[in-house]
C-alpha positions as MATLAB code, in Angstrom:
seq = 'XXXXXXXXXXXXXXXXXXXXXXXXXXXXXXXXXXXXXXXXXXXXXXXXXXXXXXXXXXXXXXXXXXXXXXXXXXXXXXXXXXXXXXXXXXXXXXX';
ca = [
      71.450   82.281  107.717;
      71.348   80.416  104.384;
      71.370   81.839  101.063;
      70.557   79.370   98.127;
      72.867   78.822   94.938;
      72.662   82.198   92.627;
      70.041   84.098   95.010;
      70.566   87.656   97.106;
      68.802   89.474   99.742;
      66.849   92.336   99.334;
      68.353   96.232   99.983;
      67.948   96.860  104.221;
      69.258   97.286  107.173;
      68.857   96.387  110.475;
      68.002   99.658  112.678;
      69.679  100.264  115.654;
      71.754   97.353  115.861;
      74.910   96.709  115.032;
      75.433   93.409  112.894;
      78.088   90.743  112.569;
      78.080   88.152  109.800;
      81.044   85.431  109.974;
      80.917   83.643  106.552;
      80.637   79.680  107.572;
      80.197   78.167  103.556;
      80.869   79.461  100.058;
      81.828   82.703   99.006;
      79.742   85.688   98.663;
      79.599   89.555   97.624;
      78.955   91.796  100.175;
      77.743   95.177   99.004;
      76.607   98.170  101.198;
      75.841  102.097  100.945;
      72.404  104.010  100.265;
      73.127  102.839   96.401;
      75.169   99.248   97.256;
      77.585  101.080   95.710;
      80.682   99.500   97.807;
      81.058   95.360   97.714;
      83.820   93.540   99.169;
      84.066   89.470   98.468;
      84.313   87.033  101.133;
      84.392   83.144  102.144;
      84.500   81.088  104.639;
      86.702   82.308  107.382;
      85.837   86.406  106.942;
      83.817   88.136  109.453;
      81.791   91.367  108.012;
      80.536   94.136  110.632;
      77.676   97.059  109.642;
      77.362   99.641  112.140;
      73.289  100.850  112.596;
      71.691  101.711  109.929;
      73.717  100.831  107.206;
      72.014   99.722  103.996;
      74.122   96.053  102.710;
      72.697   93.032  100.661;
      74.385   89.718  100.662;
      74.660   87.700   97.624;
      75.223   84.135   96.796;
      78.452   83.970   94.214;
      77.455   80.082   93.206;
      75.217   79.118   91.208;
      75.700   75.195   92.740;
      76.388   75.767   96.438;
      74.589   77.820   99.398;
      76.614   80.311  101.705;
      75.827   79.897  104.899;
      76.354   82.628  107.553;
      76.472   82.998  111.478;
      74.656   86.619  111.888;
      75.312   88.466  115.292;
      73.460   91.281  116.214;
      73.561   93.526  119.250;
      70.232   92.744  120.463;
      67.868   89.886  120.770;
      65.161   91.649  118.452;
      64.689   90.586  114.636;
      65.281   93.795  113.143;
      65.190   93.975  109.386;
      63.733   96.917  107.661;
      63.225   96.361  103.689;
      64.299   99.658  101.725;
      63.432  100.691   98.120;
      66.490  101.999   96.248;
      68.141  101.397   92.947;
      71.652   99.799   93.101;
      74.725  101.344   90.873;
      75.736   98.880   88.431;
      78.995   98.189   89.232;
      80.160   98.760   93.246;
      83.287  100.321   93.672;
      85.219   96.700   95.067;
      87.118   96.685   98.586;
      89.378   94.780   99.406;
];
């Protein structure tokens, strides 16, 4: 998965599965919760997991380079359910 210089995904989650995202390029903020109100940064070399269910958003910290990801989910289906919600501001960081 690649996201372009300065971009983000939308607010969802993936069901049932459980997802693992291993960061291949760049550096990017991870945020997750019903709000995104957690974020943790990562770059190349991290692995992220999300049990089912959770809400996350990845987001592209560059505003020159994409981040490119290697995505793993438990199951061969495409899962990705959209969600409406309004993000805190500021995510509590975790490092």
């Amino acid at each position: 998965m690649t996201i372009q210089p300065s971009a983000k995904t939308g607010l969802h989650h993936h069901g049932r599965h459980e997802v693992a995202i291993y960061v291949l390029k760049g550096r990017s903020e991870i945020r997750w919760g019903d709000r995104l109100e957690f974020a943790a940064e990562v770059s190349v070399g991290d692995f992220v997991y999300f049990a089912p269910y959770v809400p996350h958003q990845e987001l592209n910290l560059s505003d020159r380079e994409a981040v490119d990801f290697l995505v793993v989910r438990s199951d061969n289906e495409r899962i990705a359910i959209k969600l409406d919600g309004v993000p805190v501001d500021r995510p509590e960081m975790v490092f």
